[in-house]
MARBA-3410 file (N, C-alpha, C, O; in Angstrom, 1 decimal):
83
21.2,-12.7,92.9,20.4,-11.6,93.3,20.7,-10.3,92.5,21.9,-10.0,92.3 ~ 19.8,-9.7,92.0,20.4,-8.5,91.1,20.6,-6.9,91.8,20.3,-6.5,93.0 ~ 20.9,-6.5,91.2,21.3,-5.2,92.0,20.3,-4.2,92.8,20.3,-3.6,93.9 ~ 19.2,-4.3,91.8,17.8,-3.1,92.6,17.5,-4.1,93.5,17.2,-3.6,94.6 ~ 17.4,-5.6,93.6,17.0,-6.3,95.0,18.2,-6.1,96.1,17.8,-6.1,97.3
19.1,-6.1,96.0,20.2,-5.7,97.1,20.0,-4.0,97.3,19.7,-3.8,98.5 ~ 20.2,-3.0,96.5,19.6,-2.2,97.1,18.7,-1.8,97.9,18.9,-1.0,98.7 ~ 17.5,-2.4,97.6,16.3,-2.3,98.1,16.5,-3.1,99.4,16.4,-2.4,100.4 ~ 17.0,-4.4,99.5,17.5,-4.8,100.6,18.2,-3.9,102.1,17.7,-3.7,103.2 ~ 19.5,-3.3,101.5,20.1,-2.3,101.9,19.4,-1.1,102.3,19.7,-0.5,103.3
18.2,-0.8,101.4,17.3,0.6,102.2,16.7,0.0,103.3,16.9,0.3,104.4 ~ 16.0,-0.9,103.0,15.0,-1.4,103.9,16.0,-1.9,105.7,15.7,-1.3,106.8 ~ 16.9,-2.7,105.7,17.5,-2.6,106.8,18.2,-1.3,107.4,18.0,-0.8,108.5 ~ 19.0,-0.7,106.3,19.4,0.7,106.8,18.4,2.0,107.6,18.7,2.9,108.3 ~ 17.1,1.7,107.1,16.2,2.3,107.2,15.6,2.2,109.3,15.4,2.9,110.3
15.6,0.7,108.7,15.3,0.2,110.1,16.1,0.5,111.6,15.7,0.7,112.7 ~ 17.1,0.4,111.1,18.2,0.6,112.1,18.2,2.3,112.3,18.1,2.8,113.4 ~ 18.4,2.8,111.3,18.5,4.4,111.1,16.9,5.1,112.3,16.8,6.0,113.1 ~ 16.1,4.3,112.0,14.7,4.7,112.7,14.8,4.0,114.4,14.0,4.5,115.2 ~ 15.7,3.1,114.7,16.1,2.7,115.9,16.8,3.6,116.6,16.6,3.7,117.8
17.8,4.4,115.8,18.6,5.1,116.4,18.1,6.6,117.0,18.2,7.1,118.1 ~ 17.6,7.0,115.9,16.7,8.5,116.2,15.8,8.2,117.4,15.6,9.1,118.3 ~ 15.4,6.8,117.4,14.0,6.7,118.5,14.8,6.8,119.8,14.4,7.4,120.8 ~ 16.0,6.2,119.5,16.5,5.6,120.8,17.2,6.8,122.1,17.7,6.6,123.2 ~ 16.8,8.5,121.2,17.1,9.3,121.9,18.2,9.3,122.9,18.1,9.5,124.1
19.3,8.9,122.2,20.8,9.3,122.8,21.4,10.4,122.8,22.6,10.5,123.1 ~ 20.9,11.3,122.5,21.8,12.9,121.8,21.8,13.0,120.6,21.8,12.3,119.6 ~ 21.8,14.5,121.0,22.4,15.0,118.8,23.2,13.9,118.4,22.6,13.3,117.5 ~ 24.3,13.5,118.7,25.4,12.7,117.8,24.5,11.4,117.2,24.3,11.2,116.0 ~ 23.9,10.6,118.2,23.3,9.6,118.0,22.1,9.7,117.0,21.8,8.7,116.3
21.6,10.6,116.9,20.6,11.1,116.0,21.1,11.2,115.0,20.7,10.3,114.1 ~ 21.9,12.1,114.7,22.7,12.8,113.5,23.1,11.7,112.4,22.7,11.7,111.3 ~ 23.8,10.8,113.0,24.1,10.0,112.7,23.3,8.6,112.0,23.6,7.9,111.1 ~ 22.2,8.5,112.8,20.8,8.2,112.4,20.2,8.7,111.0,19.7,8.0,110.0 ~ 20.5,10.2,111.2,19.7,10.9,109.9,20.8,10.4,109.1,20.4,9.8,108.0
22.4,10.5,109.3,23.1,10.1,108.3,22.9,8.4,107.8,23.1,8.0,106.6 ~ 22.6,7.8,108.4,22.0,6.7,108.3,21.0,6.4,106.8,21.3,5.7,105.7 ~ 19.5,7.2,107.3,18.4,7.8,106.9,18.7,8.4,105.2,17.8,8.3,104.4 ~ 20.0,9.2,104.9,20.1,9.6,104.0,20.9,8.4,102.5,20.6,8.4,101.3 ~ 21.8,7.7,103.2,22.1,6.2,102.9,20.8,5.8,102.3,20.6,5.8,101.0
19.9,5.4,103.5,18.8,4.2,103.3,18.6,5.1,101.2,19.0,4.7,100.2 ~ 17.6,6.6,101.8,17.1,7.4,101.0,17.4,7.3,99.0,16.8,7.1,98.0 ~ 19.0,7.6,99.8,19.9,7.0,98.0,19.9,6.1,97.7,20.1,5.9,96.5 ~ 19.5,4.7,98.6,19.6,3.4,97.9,18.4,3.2,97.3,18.2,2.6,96.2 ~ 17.1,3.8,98.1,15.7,3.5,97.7,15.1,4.5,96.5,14.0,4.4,95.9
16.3,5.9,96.1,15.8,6.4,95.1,16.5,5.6,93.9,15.8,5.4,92.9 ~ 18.0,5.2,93.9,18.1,4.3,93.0,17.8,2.9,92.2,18.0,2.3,91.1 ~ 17.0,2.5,94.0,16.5,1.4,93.4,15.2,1.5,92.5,14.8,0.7,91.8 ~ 14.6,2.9,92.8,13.1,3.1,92.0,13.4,3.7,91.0,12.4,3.9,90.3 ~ 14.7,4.3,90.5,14.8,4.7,89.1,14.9,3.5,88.1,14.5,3.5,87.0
15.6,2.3,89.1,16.1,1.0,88.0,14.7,0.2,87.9,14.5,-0.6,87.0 ~ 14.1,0.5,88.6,12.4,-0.8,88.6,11.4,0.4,87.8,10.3,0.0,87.4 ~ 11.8,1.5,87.6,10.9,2.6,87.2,9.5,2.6,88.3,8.4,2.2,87.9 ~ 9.6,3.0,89.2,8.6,3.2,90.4,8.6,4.5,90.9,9.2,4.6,91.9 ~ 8.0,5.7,90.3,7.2,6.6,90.5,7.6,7.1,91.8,8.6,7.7,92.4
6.2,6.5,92.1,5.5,6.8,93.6,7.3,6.5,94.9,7.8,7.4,95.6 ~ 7.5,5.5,94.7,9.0,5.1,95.7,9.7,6.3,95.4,9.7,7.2,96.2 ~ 10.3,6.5,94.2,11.0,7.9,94.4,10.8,8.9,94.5,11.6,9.5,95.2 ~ 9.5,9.7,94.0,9.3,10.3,95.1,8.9,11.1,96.4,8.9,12.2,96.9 ~ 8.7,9.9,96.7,8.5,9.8,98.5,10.2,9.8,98.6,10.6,10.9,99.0
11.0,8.9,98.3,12.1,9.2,98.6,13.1,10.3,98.6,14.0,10.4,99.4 ~ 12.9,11.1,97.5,13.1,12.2,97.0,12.8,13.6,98.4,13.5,14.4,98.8 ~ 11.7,13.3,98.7,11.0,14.3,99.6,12.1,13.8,101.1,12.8,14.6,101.7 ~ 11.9,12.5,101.3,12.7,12.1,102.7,14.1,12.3,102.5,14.7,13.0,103.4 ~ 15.0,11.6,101.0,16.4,12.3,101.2,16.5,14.4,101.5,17.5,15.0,102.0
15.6,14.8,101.2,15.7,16.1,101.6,15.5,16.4,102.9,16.2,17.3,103.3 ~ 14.5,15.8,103.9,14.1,15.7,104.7,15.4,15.3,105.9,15.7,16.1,106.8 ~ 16.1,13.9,105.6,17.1,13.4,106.0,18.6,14.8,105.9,19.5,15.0,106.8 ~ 18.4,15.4,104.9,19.7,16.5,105.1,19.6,17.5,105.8,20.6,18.1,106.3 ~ 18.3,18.0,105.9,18.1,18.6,107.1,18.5,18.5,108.8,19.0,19.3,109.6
18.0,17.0,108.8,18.1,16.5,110.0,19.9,16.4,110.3,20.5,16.7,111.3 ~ 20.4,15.7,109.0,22.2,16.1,109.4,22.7,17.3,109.7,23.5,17.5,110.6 ~ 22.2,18.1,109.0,22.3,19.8,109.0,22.2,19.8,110.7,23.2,19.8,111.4 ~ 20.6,19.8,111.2,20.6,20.2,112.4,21.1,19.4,113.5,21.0,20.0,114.6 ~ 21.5,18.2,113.6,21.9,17.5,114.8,23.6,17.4,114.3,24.3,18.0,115.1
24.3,16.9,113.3,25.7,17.1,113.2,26.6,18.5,112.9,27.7,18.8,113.5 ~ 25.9,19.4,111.8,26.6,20.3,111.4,26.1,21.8,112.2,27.0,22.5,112.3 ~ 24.9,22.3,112.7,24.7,23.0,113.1,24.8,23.5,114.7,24.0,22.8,115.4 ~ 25.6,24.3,115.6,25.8,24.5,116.7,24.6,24.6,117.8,23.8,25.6,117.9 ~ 24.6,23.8,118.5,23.0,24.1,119.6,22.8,25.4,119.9,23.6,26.2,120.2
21.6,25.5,120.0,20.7,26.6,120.3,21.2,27.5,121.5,20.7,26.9,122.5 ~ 21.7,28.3,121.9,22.5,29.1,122.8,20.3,28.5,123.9,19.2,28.3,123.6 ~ 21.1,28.6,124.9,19.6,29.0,126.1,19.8,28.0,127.1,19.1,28.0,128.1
END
């Protein structure tokens, strides 16, 4: 198996699991961790589309690893909303 297929492998499960977790609405941590998940999946699927040269995959991925740092930002690293 060559390497962009194990990657791609790796996004695609990580991905899945990562979107289980967010859904599964456990709390910030559980989420956070999710997104950190999410950002994993993100790096594997933008390296796997630099090695296959696929456009379109990276940057959709591009847009979601950004998307994904956010979501760490706000559920691990940022303090809850005072109220």
């Amino acid at each position: 198996m060559e390497i962009t297929e194990i990657l791609k492998w790796f996004a695609a499960c990580s991905g899945i699991i990562a979107a289980f977790m967010v859904s599964l609405d456990f709390g910030r941590r559980v989420t956070g961790w999710g997104f950190v998940l999410f950002v994993a999946s993100s790096i594997a699927w933008i390296t796997g589309a630099l090695l296959s040269d696929d456009e379109p995959l990276l940057s959709q991925n591009l847009v979601l690893f950004a998307i994904n740092i956010f979501g760490v930002y706000r559920y691990l690293i940022r303090k809850t909303p005072n109220g």
